[in-house]
C-alpha positions as CSV (number, residue, x, y, z in Angstrom):
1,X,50.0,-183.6,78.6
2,X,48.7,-182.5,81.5
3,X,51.2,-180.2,83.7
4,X,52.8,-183.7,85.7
5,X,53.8,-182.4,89.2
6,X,55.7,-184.9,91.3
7,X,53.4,-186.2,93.3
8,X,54.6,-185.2,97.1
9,X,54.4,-187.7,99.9
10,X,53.4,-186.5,102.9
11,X,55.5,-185.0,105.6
12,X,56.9,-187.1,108.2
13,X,58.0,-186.2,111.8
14,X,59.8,-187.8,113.7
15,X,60.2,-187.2,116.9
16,X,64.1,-186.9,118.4
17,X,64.7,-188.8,121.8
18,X,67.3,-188.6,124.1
19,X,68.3,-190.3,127.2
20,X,70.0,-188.7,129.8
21,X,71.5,-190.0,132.6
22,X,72.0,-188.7,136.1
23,X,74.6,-190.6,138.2
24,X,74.0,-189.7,142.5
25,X,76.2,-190.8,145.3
26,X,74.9,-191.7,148.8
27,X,76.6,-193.4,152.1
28,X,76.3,-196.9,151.9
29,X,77.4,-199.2,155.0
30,X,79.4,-201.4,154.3
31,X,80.2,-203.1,157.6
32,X,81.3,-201.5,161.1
33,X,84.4,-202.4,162.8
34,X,85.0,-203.3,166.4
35,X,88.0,-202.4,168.5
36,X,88.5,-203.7,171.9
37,X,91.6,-203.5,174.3
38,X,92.8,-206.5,176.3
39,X,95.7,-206.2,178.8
40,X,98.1,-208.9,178.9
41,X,100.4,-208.8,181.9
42,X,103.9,-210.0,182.5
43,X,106.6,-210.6,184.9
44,X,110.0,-209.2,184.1
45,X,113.1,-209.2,186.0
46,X,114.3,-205.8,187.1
47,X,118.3,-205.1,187.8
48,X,119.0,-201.7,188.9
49,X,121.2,-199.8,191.3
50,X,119.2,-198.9,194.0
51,X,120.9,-195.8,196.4
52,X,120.5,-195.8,199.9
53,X,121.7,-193.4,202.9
54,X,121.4,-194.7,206.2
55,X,121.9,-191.9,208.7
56,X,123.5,-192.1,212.1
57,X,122.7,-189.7,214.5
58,X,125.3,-189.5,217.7
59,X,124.8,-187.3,220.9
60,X,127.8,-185.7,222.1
61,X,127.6,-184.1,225.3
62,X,129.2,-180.2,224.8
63,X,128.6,-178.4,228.2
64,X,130.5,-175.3,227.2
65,X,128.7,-171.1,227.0
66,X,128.6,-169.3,224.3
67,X,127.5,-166.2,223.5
68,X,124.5,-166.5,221.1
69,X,123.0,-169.1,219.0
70,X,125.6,-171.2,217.6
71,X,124.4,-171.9,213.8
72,X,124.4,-175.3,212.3
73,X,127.4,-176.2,210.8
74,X,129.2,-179.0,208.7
75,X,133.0,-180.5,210.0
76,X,134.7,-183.8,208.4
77,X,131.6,-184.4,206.1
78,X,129.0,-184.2,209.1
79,X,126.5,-182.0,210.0
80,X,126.6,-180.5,213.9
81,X,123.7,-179.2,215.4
82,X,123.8,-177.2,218.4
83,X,121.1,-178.1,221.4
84,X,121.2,-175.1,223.3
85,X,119.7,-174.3,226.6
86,X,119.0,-170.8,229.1
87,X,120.7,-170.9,232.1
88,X,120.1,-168.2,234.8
89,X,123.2,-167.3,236.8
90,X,123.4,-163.5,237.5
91,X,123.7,-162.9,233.9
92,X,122.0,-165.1,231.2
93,X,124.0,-166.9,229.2
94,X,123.5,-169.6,226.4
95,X,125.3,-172.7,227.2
96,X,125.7,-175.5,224.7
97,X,124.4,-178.6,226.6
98,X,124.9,-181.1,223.6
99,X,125.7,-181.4,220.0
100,X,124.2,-183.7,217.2
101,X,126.5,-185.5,215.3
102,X,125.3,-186.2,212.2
103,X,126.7,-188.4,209.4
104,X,125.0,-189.5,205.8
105,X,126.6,-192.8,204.4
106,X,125.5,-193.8,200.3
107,X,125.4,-197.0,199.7
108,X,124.4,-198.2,196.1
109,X,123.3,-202.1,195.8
110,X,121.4,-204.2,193.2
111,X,118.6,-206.4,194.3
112,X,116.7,-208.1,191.6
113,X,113.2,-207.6,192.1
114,X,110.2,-209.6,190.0
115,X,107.9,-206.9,188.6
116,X,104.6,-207.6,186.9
117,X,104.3,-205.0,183.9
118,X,101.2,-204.8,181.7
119,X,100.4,-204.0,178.2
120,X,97.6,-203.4,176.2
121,X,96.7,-205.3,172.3
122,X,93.9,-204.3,170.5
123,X,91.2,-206.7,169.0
124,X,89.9,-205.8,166.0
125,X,86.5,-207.2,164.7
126,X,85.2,-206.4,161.5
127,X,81.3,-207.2,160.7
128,X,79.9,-207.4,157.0
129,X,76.6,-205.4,156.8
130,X,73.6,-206.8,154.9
131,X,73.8,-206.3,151.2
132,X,72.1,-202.7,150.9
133,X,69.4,-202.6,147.5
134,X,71.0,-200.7,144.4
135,X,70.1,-197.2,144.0
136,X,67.1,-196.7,142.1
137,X,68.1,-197.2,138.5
138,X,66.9,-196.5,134.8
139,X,65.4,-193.2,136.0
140,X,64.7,-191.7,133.1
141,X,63.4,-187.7,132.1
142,X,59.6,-187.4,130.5
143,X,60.6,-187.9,126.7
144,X,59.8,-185.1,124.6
145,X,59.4,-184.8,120.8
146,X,60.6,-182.4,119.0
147,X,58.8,-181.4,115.5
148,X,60.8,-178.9,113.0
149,X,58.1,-178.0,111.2
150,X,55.7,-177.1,114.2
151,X,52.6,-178.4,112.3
152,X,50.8,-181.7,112.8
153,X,51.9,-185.4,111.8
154,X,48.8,-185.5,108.6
């Protein structure tokens, strides 16, 4: 009996692939948006108090000296200004020629007035962009083999 040795098949290799995936992101548009303002105008109806003061001015004739400027002065809620003027006798003196009699009266009254008010509403558009193509897909690396034993496939 001859020395039997297992008969040996020959080495395979195979090779060992492996995908790998690489996920990007980019800006797509997706549609713009428009906003315009548009003023709308209304009348309203305004009731308020509304203060007045009517002034009355009365010229009182004085005729009386005095010895120097006579400052302005209030007496029963009125103001009384002094007109003065130079008159030469022998000596000067100041003599009060006429006085301003002045009165303020408040008066508070409603008048309803029509007002026109605006206001401003925005208009919103929104536009749909064309359909943008799909990222380049099924990109894929160079595939590369990998032998264990380092030797060749025979």
């Amino acid at each position: 009996m001859e020395n039997q040795r297992p008969r040996r098949e020959p080495r395979r290799v195979l090779p060992i692939v492996a995908e790998r995936l690489r996920v990007d992101r980019r800006r797509v548009t997706v549609g713009t948006v428009r906003i315009t303002k548009k003023t709308r105008y209304r009348d309203v109806v305004v009731d308020e108090p509304v203060a007045h003061e009517d002034v009355r001015v009365r010229r009182v004739p004085a005729g009386r000296f005095v010895d120097g400027p006579v400052p302005d002065r209030y007496v029963n809620g009125r103001l009384i200004v002094s007109i003065l003027e130079e008159v030469p006798v022998i000596v000067r003196r100041l003599r009060v020629v006429e006085e301003l009699h002045i009165e303020r009266r408040r008066r508070v009254v409603r008048r309803p007035q029509r007002v026109t008010v605006r206001r401003e509403d925005p208009i919103i558009e929104r536009e749909r962009a064309p359909r943008a193509p799909p990222p380049e897909q099924n990109i894929r690396e160079p595939r590369r083999s990998s032998r264990r034993d380092g030797g060749s496939n025979a």
